[in-house]
N, C-alpha and C positions, 0 to 999 in steps of 0.2 A: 434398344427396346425402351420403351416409354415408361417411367416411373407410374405403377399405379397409384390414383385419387385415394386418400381416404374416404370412407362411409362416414366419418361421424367430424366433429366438430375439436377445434385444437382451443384453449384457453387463450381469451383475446391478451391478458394483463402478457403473455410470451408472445404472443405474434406483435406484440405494440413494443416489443422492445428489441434495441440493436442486437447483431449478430455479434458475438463474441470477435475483438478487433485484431486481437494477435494472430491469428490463424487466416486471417486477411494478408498484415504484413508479411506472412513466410510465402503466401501464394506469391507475392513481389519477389520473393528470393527464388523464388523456383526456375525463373526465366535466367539467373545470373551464369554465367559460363566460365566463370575460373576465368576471366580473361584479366583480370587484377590481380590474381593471387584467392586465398582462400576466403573462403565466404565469413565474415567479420558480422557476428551478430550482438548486435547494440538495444535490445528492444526488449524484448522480457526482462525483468526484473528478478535474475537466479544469479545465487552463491556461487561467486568464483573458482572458490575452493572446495572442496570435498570436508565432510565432516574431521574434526580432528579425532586421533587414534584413539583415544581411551573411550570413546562414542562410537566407534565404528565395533571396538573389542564388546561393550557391553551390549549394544544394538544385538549384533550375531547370539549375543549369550542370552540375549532376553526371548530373540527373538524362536529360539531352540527351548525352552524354559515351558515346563506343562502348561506353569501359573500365565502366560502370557495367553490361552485358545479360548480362555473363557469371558463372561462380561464382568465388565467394572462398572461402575457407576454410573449414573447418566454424566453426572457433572466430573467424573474423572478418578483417576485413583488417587487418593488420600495421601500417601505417601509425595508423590510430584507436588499436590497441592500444599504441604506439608514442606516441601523444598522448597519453594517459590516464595515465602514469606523473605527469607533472608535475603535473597537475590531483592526483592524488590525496596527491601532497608539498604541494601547497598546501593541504589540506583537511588531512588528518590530520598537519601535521609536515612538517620539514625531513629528522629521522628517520627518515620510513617507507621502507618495505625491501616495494615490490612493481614487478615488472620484467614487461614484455609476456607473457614465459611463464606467469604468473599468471594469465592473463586470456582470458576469453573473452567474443563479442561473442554475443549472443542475438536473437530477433524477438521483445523485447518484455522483462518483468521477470517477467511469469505464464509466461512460457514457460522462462527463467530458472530460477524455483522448481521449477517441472515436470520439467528435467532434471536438476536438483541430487538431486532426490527421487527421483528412477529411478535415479541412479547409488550412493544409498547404501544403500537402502532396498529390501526382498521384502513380497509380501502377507505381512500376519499380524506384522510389524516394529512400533512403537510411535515415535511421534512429538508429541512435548509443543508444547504451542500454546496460549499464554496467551489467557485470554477478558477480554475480549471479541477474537475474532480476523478478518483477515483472511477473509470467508469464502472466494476463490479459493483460498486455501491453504488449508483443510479439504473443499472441493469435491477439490481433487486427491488430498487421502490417501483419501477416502470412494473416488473412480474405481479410485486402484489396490490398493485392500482393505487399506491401510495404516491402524492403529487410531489415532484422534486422542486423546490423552491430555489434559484440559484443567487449564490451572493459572489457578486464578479469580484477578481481581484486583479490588482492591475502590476505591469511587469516596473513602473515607476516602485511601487511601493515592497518591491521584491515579494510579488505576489503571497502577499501576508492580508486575511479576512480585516476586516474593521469592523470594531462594536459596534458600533452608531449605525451600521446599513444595514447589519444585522436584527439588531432589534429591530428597527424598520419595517422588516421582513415579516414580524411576530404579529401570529394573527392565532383565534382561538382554535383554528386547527392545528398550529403547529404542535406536532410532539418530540422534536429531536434538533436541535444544531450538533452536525457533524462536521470534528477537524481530524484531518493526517496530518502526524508534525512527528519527523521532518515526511514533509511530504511527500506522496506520489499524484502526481506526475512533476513535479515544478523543485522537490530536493531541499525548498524553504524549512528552516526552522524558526517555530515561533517563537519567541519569549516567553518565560516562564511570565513577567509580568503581563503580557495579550493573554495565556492564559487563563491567569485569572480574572482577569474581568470578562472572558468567553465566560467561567463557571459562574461567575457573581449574575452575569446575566440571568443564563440558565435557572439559577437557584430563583432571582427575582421574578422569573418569567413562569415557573411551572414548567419548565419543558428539561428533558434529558440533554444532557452533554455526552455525548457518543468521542470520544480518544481514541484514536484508530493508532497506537505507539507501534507498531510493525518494525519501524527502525531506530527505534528509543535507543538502541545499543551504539548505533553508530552515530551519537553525539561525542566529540573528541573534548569537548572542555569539561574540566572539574565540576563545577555546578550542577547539580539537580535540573533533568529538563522541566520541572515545577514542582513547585510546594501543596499540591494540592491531597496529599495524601496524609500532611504532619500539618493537617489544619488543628489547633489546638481543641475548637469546638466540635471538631469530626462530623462535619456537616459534609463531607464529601457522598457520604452514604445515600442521602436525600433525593441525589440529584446525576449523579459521576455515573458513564461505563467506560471502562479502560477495555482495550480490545488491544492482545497484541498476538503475534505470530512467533512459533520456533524459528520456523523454515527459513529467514532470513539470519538471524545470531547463531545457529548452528549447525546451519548447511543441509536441513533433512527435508528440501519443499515437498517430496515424494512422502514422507510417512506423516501429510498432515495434521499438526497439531497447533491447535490457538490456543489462547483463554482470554476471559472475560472475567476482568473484575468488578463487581458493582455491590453496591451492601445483600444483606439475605431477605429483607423485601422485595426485591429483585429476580435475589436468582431463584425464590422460588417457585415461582410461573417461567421464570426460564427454564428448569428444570425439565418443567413438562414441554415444553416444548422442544428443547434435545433428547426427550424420550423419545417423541415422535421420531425428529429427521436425522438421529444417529445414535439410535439407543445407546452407544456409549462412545468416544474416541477411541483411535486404535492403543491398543496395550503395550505391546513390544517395544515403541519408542517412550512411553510412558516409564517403563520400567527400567530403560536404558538410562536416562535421564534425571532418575526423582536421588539416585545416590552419591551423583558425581559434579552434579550441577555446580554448586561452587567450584570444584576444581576446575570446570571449562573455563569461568569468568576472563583468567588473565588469557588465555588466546582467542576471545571474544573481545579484548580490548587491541590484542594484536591485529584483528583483521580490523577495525575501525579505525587504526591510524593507519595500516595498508591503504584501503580505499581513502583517507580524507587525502593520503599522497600521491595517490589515485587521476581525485581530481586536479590537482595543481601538474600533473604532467597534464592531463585532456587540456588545462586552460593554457598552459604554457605553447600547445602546439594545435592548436585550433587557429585554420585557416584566417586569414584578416575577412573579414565582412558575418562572421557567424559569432553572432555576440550571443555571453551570458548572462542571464539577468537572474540566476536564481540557479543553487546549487547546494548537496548535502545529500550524507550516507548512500544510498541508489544512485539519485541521479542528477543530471544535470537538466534544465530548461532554456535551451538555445535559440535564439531569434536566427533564422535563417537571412539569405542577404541576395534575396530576389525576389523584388517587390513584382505585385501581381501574379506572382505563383501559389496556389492552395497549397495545404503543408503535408496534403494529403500527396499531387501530384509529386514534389519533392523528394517526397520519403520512397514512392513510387519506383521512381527512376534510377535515384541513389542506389535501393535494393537489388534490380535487374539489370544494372548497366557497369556500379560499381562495386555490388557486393558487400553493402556495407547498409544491415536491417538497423530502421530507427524510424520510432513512433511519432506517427502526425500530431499534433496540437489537438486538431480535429476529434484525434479520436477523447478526447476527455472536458469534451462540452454537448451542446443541442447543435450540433454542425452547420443545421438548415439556420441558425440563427446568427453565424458568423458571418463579420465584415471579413473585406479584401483586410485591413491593416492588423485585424488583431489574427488572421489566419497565416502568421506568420513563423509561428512555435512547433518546434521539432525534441521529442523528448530521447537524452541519449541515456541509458545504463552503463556506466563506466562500472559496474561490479562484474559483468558479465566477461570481461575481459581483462590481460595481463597488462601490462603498460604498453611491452611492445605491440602489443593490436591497435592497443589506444593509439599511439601512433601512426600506426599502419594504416587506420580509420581518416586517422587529419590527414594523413600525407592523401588518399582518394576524394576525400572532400574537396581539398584545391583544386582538385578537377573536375568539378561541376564546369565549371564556363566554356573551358575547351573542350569535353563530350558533347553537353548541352545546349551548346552556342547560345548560351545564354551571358545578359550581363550583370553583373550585382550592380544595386544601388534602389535607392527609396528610402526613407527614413523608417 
C-alpha cells in the first residue's frame, strides 16, 4: 500500500538538509550474514563501558526519589551546576574563573549546540565550521537556513583549522567559528596554543567561539587542554561557548545531558530559548550526578588511558595500505588504500560482506563537493569496542583485496 501524500507543506530549512548518516551505515550492516564472525560495530561514537557502580547505585536512587518527577530549572539544577565548578578547576587550572552562573545544564550536547545557535544566530547569518565537521552541527545551520562557511583542513597538517584561512573566512555575517577538539570525526587535538589564537581571533573579530569539549576528558597528558578559562583579565566571558557532554566521560548517552558554559550575558537569552526546546534537562541523572561527581573523576581518567591504549593496539594491527593521519579520545581518521574507490562505497561493502560498520569520510563534509583524492577517509570508533574486536576488525580489513578483487595502491 502506497504511503499517503501530505495535504500541506514540510519546512524547506529540513527538507534542504541531509538524512541523519548513521542509520544509513546499519542499513549496510543489515545485509551482513555472520559469515566473519559477529557483527563488529566501529561507527557510532558510544561508551564502551557501562556507567561505573556508584552512578548506576545513585542513578536507580534518583531515579525512584519523589524530588526527581517534577521541573528544575530551565538552565538545570543548582546543585550539578554547583558541582561542576570544581571539576572544571581540576581540568582547566587551579586558575579558572567559571562560577554556577556560567552554566547551564542541557538534554544532551546536540541540543546544547542547537541552542547556543538559536541564541546567536538569524537565517541568512554565517557560521565557520572546519571540514571535516561534525555533521549534527552542519544538519542544524542547514535546519535553520543558517549558511555553513567550510574551512578545509588538510590530512598533511593532521587536520588541525588554520588562523590565517580562517579569518579569511570573516565576513560581517559571520556569527560563530566552531572547533571540536579533540575532534569528531578526525580524533585531532588542538593545542592549547591554536587555541588561543582561535579565541584572540574571535574576540578581535566580534564573533563567538563555539568549543564543542565532548572529549576534553579523554586528553591523557598532564596539561590543561587550554588556558582559556584562567585568563587573568577574564575576557573569556566576551566572547567563549564551551559545550560539553556527560554521555561520553560517564557512559549515560541515553539519559542526555550537556552543558554550556558562556558568561551570564549569554546565558540569559539562552535561557529562554531552553525554556522553549526542553523546559528543563532530565532530573534523575542530574541528581545522580551533582553529589558524587568528584568521586567518578579517577575512573574517568581510568577509561581515558584504556582508550589512548586502545588506540595503539588499532595502530599496531591495522592492515599495511590503511594509514592514520589523525587520532585521539573516540577516534581514529584513516586514509583507506584504494585509490578511486568513494569512502562512501568502502565503508558499504566492508559493512555487508565483512561485518565490520565504519563511517565514510563523506559523511562529515558537502559530499557533492569532493574530489576522487580527498574522498579517501574512513572514520573508525575504537571506544565502541574491546581490544579483541579491535583486532578482530584489522584482522577482516586485510581482506578487502581477496573478497573485493580489488587492488590497493594510489598515493
Amino acid at each position: 500500500m502506497a504511503t499517503p501524500r501530505l495535504s500541506f507543506k514540510l519546512s524547506q530549512g529540513v527538507l534542504n538538509t541531509i538524512d541523519p548518516p548513521i542509520p544509513l551505515a546499519y542499513t549496510w550492516a543489515e545485509k551482513y550474514t555472520l559469515s566473519r564472525g559477529p557483527l563488529l560495530d566501529l561507527s557510532q561514537g558510544v561508551p564502551g563501558t557501562p556507567p561505573q557502580e556508584p552512578l548506576r547505585a545513585a542513578l536507580a536512587e534518583a531515579s525512584a526519589a519523589l524530588g526527581s518527577f517534577g521541573y528544575c530549572p530551565a538552565e538545570g539544577e543548582p546543585a550539578l551546576r554547583q558541582a561542576m565548578a570544581p571539576e572544571m578547576r581540576a581540568l582547566y587550572g587551579d586558575g579558572t574563573d567559571i562560577t554556577p552562573d556560567d552554566m547551564a545544564l542541557t538534554a544532551g550536547c546536540n541540543l546544547a549546540f542547537v541552542a547556543a545557535i538559536m541564541t546567536l544566530a538569524d537565517a541568512g547569518d554565517e557560521v565557520i565550521l572546519p571540514v571535516p565537521w561534525y555533521f549534527n552541527h552542519q544538519m542544524t545551520l542547514s535546519m535553520l537556513n543558517i549558511t555553513t562557511i567550510p574551512l578545509k583542513t588538510r590530512p598533511e597538517d593532521g587536520f588541525t583549522p588554520s588562523v590565517s584561512e580562517c579569518k579569511a573566512l570573516i565576513t560581517p555575517k559571520t556569527r560563530a567559528i566552531v572547533l571540536v577538539t579533540p575532534n569528531n570525526p578526525t580524533g585531532a587535538t588542538y593545542s592549547p596554543a591554536l587555541i588561543s589564537q582561535f579565541s584572540q581571533l574571535a574576540r578581535a573579530s566580534g564573533v563567538a567561539l563555539i568549543m564543542d569539549e565532548t572529549y576534553r576528558d579523554f586528553i591523557t597528558t598532564a596539561a590543561p587542554p587550554h588556558a582559556l578559562f584562567s585568563d587573568p583579565a577574564h575576557t573569556w566571558r566576551t566572547h567563549l561557548i564551551h559545550l560539553f557532554s556527560f554521555s561520553k566521560s560517564y557512559g549515560v548517552p541515553g539519559h542526555r545531558l550537556g552543558l554550556v558554559v558562556a558568561g551570564p550575558a549569554f546565558q540569559k537569552p539562552l535561557r529562554t530559548v531552553l525554556d522553549t526546546l526542553q523546559i528543563c534537562p532530565p532530573r534523575p541523572i542530574q541528581r545522580a550526578l551533582a553529589p558524587i561527581l568528584g568521586a567518578l573523576r579517577p575512573g574517568v581518567a581510568d577509561t581515558a588511558r584504556t582508550l589512548a591504549a586502545r588506540h595503539a593496539v588499532f595502530a599496531a594491527h591495522l592492515p599495511a595500505g590503511w594509514a592514520i593521519r589523525s587520532s585521539g579520545a573516540y577516534y581514529a581518521f584513516v586514509r583507506h588504500p584504494f585509490a578511486g574507490r568513494a569512502s562512501a562505497d568502502v565503508c558499504r561493502r566492508i559493512a555487508a560482506e565483512l561485518g565490520v560498520v565504519l563511517l565514510p569520510g563523506a559523511f562529515f563534509c558537502d559530499a557533492a563537493g569532493l574530489t576522487a583524492a580527498d574522498d579517501r577517509w574512513v572514520r573508525f570508533s575504537v571506544a565502541n569496542c574491546d581490544d579483541a574486536r579491535i583486532r578482530a576488525a584489522c584482522e577482516r580489513l586485510a581482506l578487502c583485496e581477496d573478497v573485493f578483487g580489488w587492488e590497493r595502491g594510489g598515493a
